[in-house]
C-alpha positions in Angstrom: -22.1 3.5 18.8 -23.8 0.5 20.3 -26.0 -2.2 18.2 -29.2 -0.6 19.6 -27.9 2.7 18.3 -27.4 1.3 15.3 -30.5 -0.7 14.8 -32.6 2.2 15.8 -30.8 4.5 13.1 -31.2 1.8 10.7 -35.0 1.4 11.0 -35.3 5.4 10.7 -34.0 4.7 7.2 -36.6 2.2 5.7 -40.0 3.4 4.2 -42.6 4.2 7.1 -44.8 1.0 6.5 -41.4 -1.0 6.9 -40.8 0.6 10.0 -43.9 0.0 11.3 -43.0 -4.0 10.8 -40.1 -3.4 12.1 -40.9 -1.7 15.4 -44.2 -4.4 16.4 -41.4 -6.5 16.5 -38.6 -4.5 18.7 -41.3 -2.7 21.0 -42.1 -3.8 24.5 -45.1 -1.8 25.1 -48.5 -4.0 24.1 -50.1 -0.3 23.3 -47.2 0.6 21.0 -47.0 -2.7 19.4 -50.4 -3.1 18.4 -50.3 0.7 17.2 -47.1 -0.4 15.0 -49.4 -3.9 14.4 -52.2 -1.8 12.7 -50.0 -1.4 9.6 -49.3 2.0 8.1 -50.3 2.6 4.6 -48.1 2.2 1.6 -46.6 5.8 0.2 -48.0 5.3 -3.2 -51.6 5.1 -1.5 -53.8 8.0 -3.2 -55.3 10.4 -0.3 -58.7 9.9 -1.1 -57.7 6.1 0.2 -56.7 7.2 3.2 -58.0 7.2 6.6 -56.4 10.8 8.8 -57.2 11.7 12.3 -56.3 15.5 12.6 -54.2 15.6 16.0 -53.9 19.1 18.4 -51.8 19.4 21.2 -51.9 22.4 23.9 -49.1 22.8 26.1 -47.1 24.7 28.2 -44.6 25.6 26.3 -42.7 25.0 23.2 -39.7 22.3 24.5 -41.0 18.8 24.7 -38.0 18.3 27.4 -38.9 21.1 29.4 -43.2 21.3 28.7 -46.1 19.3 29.1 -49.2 18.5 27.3 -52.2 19.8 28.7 -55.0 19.6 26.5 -55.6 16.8 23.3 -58.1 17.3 20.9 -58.9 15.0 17.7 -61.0 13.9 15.2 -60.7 11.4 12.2 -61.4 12.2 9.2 -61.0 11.9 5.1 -61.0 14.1 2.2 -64.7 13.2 1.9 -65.6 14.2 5.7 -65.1 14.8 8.9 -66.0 12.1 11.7 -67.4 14.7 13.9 -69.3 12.2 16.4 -65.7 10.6 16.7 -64.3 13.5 17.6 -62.5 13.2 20.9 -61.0 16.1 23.6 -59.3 15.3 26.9 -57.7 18.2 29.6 -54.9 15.8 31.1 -52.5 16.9 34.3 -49.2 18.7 33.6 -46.4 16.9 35.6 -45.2 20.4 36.6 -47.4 23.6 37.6 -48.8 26.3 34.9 -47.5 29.0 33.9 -49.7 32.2 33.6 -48.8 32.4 30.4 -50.1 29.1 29.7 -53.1 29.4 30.8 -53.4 32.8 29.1 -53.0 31.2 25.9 -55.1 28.1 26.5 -57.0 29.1 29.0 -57.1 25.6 30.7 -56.4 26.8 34.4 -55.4 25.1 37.3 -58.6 23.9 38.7 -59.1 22.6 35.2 -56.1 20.2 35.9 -56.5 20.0 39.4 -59.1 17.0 38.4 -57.8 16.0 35.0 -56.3 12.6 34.5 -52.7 11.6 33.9 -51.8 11.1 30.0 -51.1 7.8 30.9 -54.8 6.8 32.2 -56.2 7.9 28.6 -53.3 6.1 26.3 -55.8 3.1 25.1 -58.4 5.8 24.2 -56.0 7.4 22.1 -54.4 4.9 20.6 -58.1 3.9 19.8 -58.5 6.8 17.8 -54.5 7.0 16.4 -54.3 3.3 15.2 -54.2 2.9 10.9 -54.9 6.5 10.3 -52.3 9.5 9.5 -52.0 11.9 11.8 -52.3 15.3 9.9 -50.9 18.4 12.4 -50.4 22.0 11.8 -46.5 22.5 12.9 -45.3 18.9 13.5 -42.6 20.0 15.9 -44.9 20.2 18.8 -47.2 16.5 18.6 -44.9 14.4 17.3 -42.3 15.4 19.5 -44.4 15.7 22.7 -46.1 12.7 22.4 -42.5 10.7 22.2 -41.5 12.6 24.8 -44.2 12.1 27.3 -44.5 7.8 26.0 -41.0 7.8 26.6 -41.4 9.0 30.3 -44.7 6.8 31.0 -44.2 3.8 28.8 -40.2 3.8 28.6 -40.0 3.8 25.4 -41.0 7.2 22.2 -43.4 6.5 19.1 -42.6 7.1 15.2 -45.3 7.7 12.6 -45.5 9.7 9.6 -47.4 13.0 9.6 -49.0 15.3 7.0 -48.0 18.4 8.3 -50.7 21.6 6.9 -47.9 24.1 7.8 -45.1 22.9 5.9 -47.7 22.7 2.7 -48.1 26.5 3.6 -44.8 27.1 3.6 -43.9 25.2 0.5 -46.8 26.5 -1.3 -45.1 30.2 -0.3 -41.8 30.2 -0.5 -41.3 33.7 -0.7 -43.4 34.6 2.0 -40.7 36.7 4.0 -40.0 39.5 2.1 -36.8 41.2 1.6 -36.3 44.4 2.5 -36.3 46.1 -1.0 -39.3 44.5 -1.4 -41.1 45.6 1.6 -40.1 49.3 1.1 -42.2 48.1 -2.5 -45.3 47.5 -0.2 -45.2 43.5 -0.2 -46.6 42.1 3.0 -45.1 38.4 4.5 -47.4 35.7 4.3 -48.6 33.9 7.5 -48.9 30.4 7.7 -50.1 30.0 11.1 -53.4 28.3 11.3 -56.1 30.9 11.7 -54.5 32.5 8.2 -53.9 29.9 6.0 -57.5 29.1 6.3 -58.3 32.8 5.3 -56.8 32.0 2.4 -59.1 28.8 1.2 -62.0 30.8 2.7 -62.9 28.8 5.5 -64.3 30.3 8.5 -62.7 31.9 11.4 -62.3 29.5 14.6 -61.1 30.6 18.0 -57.7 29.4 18.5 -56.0 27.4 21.4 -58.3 25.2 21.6 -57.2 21.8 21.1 -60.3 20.4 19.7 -61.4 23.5 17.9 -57.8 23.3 16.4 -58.0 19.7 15.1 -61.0 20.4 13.4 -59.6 23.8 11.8 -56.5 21.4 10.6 -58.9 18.7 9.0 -60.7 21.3 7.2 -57.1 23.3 6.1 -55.6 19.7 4.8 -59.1 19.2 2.7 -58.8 22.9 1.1 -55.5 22.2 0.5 -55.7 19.3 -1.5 -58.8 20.3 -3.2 -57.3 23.8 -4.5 -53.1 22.4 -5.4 -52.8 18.5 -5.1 -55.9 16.3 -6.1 -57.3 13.2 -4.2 -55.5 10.9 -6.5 -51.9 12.5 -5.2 -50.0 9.9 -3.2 -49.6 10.0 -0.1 -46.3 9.6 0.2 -45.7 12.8 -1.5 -47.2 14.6 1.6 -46.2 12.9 4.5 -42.9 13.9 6.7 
C-alpha cells in the first residue's frame, strides 16, 4: 500500500472535525479547501446548535460509477426552521443520455437538460450553500457517494463530510420492520422507511416525490419530527451523524 494510501486511510480514522483540518491542508482544489476550511462542528455539539442544509439528489440511476446527477435541490435549515427563501434547485446535464426510466421517475426530460448547465458551472453556488452546515439526506448512499463521484471526475479529487441520514434513524428506530414469515401469516405488515412514509408516521403532509427540491424540504421537515418525537434538541450531534 502506498503512503497516500495510507494517509488517506489514516484521516478516515480521526473524528470528522479533525478531518476536516486535515484535508484543507492535503486538498488541491481552492473549492474543496475552503469547504474543509469552514470547520465542521465538534460531535458533542447539541442539534439545536447546529446549522443543517437538507441535500436531494435525482439521478439516473442508483451506481454513482455508472449514473449521473440530474437534478439538486436544497435548503438550510435548523430544528427551529426552515430557510425557505434560501432554498436552492438546479436541473444540471447528465454526461451520458436519459434513460426513459429516468425521466419517468423524475420527470426531468431531455429538453430539460438539453439547456441545463454542467455540475461543474454551479460548484461555487453549492458549496455556498454546503459550507459549515450538515448535510441531513434521506438514504446516504446516493449524495454522498454521487457527489464524490462526480468532484472526483471534474475537480480530480472526492469530498468527505458527515451526514445525518433520516433513513437510517427509520431504520434504527424499527428494527423489526421486516417481518418474518410466522409473523406475517399473524397479520403484521413491514414498516416502510422510504420517505413519503416515514413522514406519515410523524403526521406531516403528503409531498410529491422525485422532486429534488420538494425532497429536501420533505427531509428537513422528517429530521425535525424526528428529533422532536425520540431524541431532544439537546442530543449531540455526534450521536446522529454517519
Amino acid at each position: 500500500m502506498s503512503d497516500g494510501a495510507n494517509g488517506e486511510h489514516s484521516v478516515t480514522r480521526l473524528p470528522w472535525p479533525e478531518q476536516y483540518r486535515a484535508l484543507a491542508g492535503q486538498s488541491k482544489s481552492p473549492l474543496l479547501k475552503a469547504f474543509y476550511q469552514s470547520g465542521c462542528v465538534a460531535p458533542d455539539t447539541p442539534l439545536s446548535e447546529v446549522p443543517m442544509v437538507a441535500v436531494d439528489f435525482e439521478t439516473t440511476g442508483l451506481d454513482a460509477n455508472q449514473h449521473s446527477i440530474v437534478s439538486i435541490g436544497l435548503v438550510p435549515f435548523t430544528l427551529e426552521g426552515i430557510q425557505l427563501s434560501q432554498a436552492k434547485h438546479w436541473i444540471v446535464r447528465p454526461k451520458l443520455p436519459l434513460h426513459q426510466t429516468s425521466i419517468t421517475i423524475h420527470g426531468i426530460t431531455h429538453s430539460d437538460i438539453d439547456k441545463a448547465p454542467d455540475l461543474e458551472e454551479i460548484l461555487g453556488d453549492l458549496f455556498a450553500c454546503l459550507k459549515g452546515r450538515i448535510p441531513v439526506v434521506h438514504y446516504r448512499d446516493i449524495e454522498r457517494p454521487f457527489l464524490d463521484v462526480a468532484l472526483k471526475w471534474r475537480l480530480g479529487e472526492g469530498i468527505r463530510f458527515p451526514v445525518l441520514d433520516t433513513m437510517a434513524i427509520e431504520a434504527h428506530l424499527h428494527p423489526d420492520r421486516h417481518p418474518s414469515r410466522w409473523q406475517k401469516l399473524m397479520g403484521k405488515k413491514p414498516v416502510s422507511i422510504r420517505l413519503a412514509d416515514s413522514r406519515l408516521r410523524y403526521g406531516l403532509p403528503h409531498y410529491a416525490a422525485h422532486n429534488a427540491l420538494i425532497d429536501a424540504i420533505a427531509t428537513a421537515e422528517l429530521l425535525q419530527a424526528q428529533v422532536g418525537h425520540h431524541f431532544g434538541p439537546q442530543t449531540a450531534v455526534g450521536d446522529l451523524w454517519l
